[in-house]
C-alpha positions, 0 to 999 in steps of 0.5 A: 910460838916456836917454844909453844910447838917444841914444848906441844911436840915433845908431849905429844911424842910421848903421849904418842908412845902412850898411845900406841903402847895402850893399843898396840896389843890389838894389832899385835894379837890381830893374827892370832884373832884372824886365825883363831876365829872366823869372820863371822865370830871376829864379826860378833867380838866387833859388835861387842866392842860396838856396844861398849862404845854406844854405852861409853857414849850414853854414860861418858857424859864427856866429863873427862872433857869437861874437866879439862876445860873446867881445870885451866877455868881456875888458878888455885890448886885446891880449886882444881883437885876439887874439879878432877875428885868431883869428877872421878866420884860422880862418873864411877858412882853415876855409871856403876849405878846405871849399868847395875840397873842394865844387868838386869836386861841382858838376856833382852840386850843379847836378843836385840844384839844378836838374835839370840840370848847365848851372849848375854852372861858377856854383857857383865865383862863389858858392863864392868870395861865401860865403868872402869874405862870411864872413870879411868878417862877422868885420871887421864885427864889429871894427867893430861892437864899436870904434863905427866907424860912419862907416867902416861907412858908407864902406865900404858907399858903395864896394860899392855903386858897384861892384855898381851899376855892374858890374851894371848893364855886365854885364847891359845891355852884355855881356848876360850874365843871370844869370852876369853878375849873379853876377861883378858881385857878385863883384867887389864883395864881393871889393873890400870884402874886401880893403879890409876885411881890410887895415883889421882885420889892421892893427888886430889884427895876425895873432895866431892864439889857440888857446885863444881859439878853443877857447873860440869854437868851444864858446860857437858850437857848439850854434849851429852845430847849430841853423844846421842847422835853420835852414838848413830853417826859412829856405829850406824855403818856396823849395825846396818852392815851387819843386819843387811850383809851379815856378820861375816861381811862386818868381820872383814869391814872391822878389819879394814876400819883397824887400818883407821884405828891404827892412825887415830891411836898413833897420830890423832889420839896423842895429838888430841891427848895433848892438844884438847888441855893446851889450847885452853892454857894458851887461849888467852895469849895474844897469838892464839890463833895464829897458834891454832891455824899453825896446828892445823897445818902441822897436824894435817901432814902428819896425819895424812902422810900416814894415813896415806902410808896406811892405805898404800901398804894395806893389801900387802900387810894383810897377805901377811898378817891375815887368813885368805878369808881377811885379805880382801878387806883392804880394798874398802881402806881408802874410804875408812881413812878419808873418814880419818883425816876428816874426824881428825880435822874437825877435833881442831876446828871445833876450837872456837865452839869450845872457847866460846861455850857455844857447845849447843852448836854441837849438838846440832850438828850431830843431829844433821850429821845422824841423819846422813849416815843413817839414811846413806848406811841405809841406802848404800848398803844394800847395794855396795856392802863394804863400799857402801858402810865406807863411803856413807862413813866418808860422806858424813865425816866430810860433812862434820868436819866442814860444818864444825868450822862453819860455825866455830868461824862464826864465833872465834875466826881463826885464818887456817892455812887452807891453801896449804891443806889443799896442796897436801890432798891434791899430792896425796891423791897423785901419789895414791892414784900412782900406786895403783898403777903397780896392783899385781905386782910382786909383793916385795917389787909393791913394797918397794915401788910403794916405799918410793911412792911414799918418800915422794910425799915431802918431796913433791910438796916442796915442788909445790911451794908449800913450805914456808922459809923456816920449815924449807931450811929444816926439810933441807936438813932433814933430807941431808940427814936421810942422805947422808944414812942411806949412803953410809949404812945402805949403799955404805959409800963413805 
């Protein structure tokens, strides 16, 4: 098991740096978007990016998915070219077609998306983002599945460059707003695309399987019902918010959301990179679930502890990086990263309902879980605006993540550690909890007594008895370590 970990450690690091590298450009270029645009107008470029998601969702079929779980299904290597060249083929020929049909409707999609038809000659860049984005999803998994992490990290390295820099020309040279924000990202998604296609084609070759497909498209059907439904449990917070609160109060609420976003690409996009391939090549080993419930517990300190850190230092990062319009944004924070760490969770529990092809199972409860946030959205708000879209979004994902291991525990019982998960949240809560106690303060007094807050968290776990005899020997030597540099370079005792 210790091997396992090393070896799932070291790819997710890299796929993490990937990660982080492919998105970081967003969050680089977020005070130049705060300044050079209006909430209202940032409000507008959300709902674009809402749209490319809902189309993602309706045309993604999960292929990329079901390529992964359809590549470890074989041992012969041509077997396995033929599942990644049948799915790059269907996905860009299946979606071009689609959305090709949809051009013809964008005057109309511009009415029902914004009350107006100025917008629809920009339904053509975002038409041409979700066919590459779809397709370039299937290489990915390619790359996944081979452990190419560094040329994941070589590839991210190039679309940054090229959206930072095409960004960065359109909007502050060519003064092109969100038009210009939409082409830059365009162009560098396209870039990657090719480079992207060219590497898995040459791999694979072009070795388009009928019955591959066939049986691509049955594993992925259910999932593709219920991406219906998701379509309502991801974007029914932003639609509803901006029809009853307007789009300036959607600008600050997709500013708050960038604080759930910055922990799914640094923790819970790498993790779910790595972690989606390696728990079918380890499923039928003797210790898997001992495997699965050991992640469970690693990956939720993790990505607590930075979703905790995310919204402790939310209000003073946004005083930094945002115009006065932005700042209030942060007090809606907590709610966006409860619903984090509970999607984050549910990735891991649905496990047993993949490994044992119980896929309809998701479908159902998306289903329910629609239901929930459309009805809460819509009753909360109304009456809380911003509290009321985070809150909903909270109270569904706690429902999804719960009722994903309900029934995955049904199918394939895995004994997850959720006396040590319990001990995270509780300590979490204090130290959050705490933090509120210094609101008003200083900003670089906040900082620090955040800072102290924070470093607390692996402390007071330990008072907790969490750690088993392994991991308290290496927290020992992690904290010796930090020590002994905070002594040296610090406070430069020898």
């Amino acid at each position: 098991m210790f091997n396992y970990f090393k070896q799932f450690l070291k790819h997710s690091a890299l796929y993490g740096i990937g990660n982080i590298l492919t998105r970081v450009a967003s969050f680089i270029l977020l005070p130049l978007y705060t300044r050079a645009l209006m909430p209202a107008e940032y409000g507008t470029l959300e709902m674009f990016h809402v749209t490319t998601a809902i189309l993602r969702a309706l045309l993604g079929m999960m292929i990329a998915h079901a390529t992964l779980r359809f590549y470890f299904e074989y041992k012969e290597e041509i077997e396995r070219k033929r599942v990644i060249s049948t799915a790059m083929i269907f996905s860009f020929v299946a979606c071009a077609l689609v959305l090709a049909c949809l051009g013809r409707f964008t005057n109309q999609l511009s009415h029902l998306v914004f009350g107006t038809q100025k917008f629809a000659g920009l339904f053509y860049i975002v038409f041409c983002i979700v066919v590459m984005e779809l397709s370039k999803e299937i290489s990915f998994a390619f790359l996944r599945a081979k452990e190419k992490s560094l040329l994941y990290i070589s590839i991210a390295v190039l679309q940054l460059f090229l959206q930072l820099g095409l960004n960065l020309f359109m909007v502050l040279k060519l003064r092109m707003g969100i038009k210009g924000i939409l082409i830059g990202n365009m162009i560098s998604i396209a870039v990657v695309w090719l480079v992207l296609s060219t590497i898995t084609f040459k791999w694979c070759g072009f070795n388009f399987h009928w019955p591959k497909l066939k049986a691509l498209l049955h594993y992925s059907f259910p999932i593709v019902v219920s991406a219906l439904f998701g379509i309502v449990i991801q974007n029914s917070d932003r639609v509803l918010l901006s029809r009853y609160a307007g789009l300036s109060a959607l600008g600050l609420y997709a500013l708050s959301r960038r604080f759930g976003l910055a922990v799914r690409y640094l923790i819970i996009e790498p993790f779910n990179t790595n972690f989606g391939a390696s728990r079918f090549a380890v499923m039928k080993e003797e210790n898997s679930k001992q495997i699965y419930a050991r992640t469970m517990t690693y990956f939720a300190y993790v990505l607590i502890f930075f979703s905790l850190a995310a919204t402790l230092f939310s209000r003073e990062l946004l005083m930094v990086m945002s115009a006065e319009e932005y700042r209030s944004a942060y007090k809606v924070v907590p709610f966006i990263m409860l619903h984090v760490i509970f999607r984050g969770l549910q990735y891991i529990f649905q496990t047993g309902v993949l490994i044992k092809k119980k896929t309809m199972y998701i479908l159902y409860i998306k289903i329910i879980a629609a239901a929930i946030i459309f009805c809460a959205a819509w009753v909360l708000i109304p009456m809380f605006g911003l509290y009321g879209a985070a809150i909903a979004v909270a109270l569904t994902s706690l429902f999804y993540c719960a009722a994903t291991w309900y029934i995955s525990h049904k199918f394939y019982p895995v004994d997850y550690e959720f006396d040590r998960l319990f001990k995270i949240l509780a300590i979490t809560i204090l130290i959050y909890t705490a933090s509120l106690l210094f609101v008003g303060m200083s900003l670089g007094l906040t900082i620090g007594i955040k800072l102290i807050l924070l470093s607390s968290f692996p402390v007071l776990l330990n008072l907790s008895g969490f750690y088993k005899p392994g991991e308290k020997k290496t927290y020992q030597e992690y904290k010796g370590k930090i020590f002994n540099v905070i002594k040296q370079k610090v406070l430069r005792i020898k």
